[in-house]
N, C-alpha and C positions, 0 to 999 in steps of 0.2 A: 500347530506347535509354535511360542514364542521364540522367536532370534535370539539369540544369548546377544547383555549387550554388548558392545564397544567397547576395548580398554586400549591405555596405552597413549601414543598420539592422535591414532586414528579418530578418536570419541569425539576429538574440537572440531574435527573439520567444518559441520555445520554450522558452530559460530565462527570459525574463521572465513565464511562465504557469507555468512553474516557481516561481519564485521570488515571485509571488502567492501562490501554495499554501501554500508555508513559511512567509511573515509573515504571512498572512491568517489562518494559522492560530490564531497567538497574540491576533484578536482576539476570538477565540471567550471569551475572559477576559471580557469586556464587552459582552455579549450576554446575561446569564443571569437579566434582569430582564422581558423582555418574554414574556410569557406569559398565555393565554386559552384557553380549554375549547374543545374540538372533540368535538362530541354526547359518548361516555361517557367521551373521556378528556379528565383534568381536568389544568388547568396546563401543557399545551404550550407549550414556549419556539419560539415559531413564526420567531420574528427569527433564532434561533439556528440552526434547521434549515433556512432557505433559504440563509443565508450557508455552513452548511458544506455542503447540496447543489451549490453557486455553485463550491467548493474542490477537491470531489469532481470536477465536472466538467473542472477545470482539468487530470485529471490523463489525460484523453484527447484535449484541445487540444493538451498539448505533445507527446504523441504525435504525430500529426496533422500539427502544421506542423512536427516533425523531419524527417517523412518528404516530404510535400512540396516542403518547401526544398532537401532534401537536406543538414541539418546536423549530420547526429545524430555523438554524438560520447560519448567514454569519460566525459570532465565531465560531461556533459549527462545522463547515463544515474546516474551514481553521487547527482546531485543531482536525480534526480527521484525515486529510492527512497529519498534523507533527505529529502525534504519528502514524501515518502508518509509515510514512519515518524510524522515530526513531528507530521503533522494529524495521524494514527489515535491520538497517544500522549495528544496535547491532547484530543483529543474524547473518546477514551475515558474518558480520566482523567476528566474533566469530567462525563460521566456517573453515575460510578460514588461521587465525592467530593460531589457538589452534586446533580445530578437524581435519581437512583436512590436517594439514602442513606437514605428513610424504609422502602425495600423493602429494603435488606442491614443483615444485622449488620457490625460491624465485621471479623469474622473474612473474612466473603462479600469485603468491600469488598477486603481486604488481598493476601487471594490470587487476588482477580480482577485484580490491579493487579501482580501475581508473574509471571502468564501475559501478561501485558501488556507487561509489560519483558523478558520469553523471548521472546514471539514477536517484537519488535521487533528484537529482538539478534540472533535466528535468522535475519532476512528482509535485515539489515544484515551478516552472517556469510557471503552466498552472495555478494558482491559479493569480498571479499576472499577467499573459495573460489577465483572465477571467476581471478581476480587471480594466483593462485599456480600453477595449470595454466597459464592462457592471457596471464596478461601484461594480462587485461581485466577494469576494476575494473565489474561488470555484473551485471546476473541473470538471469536467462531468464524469455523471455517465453511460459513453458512452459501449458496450460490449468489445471496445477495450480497453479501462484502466481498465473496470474488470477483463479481459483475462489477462494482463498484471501485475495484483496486486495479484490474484489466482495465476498466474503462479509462480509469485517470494513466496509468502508463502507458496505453495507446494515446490517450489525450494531450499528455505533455510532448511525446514524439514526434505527431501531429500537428501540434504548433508549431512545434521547433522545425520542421520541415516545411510550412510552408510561411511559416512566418506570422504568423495571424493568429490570431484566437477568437473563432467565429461563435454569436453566443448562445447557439442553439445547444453548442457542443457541453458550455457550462453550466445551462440548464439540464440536461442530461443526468452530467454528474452529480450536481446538487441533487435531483429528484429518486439516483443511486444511492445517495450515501443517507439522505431521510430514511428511505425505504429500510435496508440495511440496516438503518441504526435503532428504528423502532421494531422490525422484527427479533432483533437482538435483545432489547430491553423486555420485549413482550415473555421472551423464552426465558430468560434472567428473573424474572419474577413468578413465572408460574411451575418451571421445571421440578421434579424432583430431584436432577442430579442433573451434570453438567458434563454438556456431549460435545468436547471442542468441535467434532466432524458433524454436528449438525447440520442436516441442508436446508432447513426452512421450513416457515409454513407453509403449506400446500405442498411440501416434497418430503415429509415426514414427519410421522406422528412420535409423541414423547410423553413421558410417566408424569402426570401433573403431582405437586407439590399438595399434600395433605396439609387440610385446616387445621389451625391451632384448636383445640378444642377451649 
């Protein structure tokens, strides 16, 4: 039986836990002075890493109460993957400009910040994919764009904890969000219909798209 949906105030909450995500993010700007040694590593911005674990978590609340309310919706979906983008874009940057910068040359820092603005563009790219098959501005909430969104927000936390961005970790990601993004495009082109909860190839099969005759 369907959940009757959400009315009232209650209906926003999910973009308003959305919508914490996106500005909270920006307060990560003002956060970058508190900092204290934790046993061998030195100068943890510890204020910094709970407020964006605090952000990270915001972004399985608004999952959560979409689905319980029953409000989920194409807005809702397009503006919880730019306030994803936003924090990873913030935190990363902010890593690699101000925490990390005595570990990168400037060259490291540049094209760490190159792959940073690809995969952001990539991961904001499948929404308007989704858009032009289906009419639905979305992404799939496939294991490999989850693997690939976990990875990057244990990634940015990681850095910013030990201060470094070692670059095993960003080849990792990059070979995530390829993965991810061409099983995405693969399903976007052959689907009959559009399964935001899709898990992937090899984790479920789907109704292929009839030829034009």
């Amino acid at each position: 039986m369907e959940n009757n949906k959400a009315a009232g105030f209650i209906r926003f909450l999910p973009n308003i836990a959305t919508l914490t995500r996106l500005f909270g993010a920006f307060s990560l700007f003002f956060l970058l002075d508190f900092e204290k040694d934790i046993g061998p590593f030195k100068a943890v911005p510890w204020i910094w890493l709970l407020v964006y674990l605090f952000l990270v978590a915001t972004d399985a609340i608004d999952g959560i109460l979409a689905r319980k309310l029953n409000v989920k919706s194409d807005f809702g979906a397009f503006l919880d993957a730019f306030s994803d983008t936003v924090l990873l874009v913030i935190g990363a940057a902010i890593v690699f400009v101000v925490f990390a910068k005595d570990n990168l040359t400037e060259i490291q820092t540049w094209i760490y910040i190159g792959l940073l603005i690809f995969c952001s563009a990539n991961k904001l790219s499948m929404n308007l994919y989704a858009k032009k098959f289906f009419g639905i501005a979305n992404m799939l909430h496939s294991y490999p764009q989850k693997a690939f969104a976990a990875g990057c927000y244990i990634g940015v936390g990681f850095w910013a904890f030990i201060r470094g961005v070692p670059w095993w970790s960003v080849v990792f990601l990059i070979i995530l969000n390829l993965y991810g993004a061409i099983d995405e495009i693969v399903y976007c082109a052959r689907a009959a219909e559009y399964n935001v909860d899709f898990k992937g190839h090899g984790f479920q099969k789907y109704e292929l798209r009839k030829k034009q005759q």
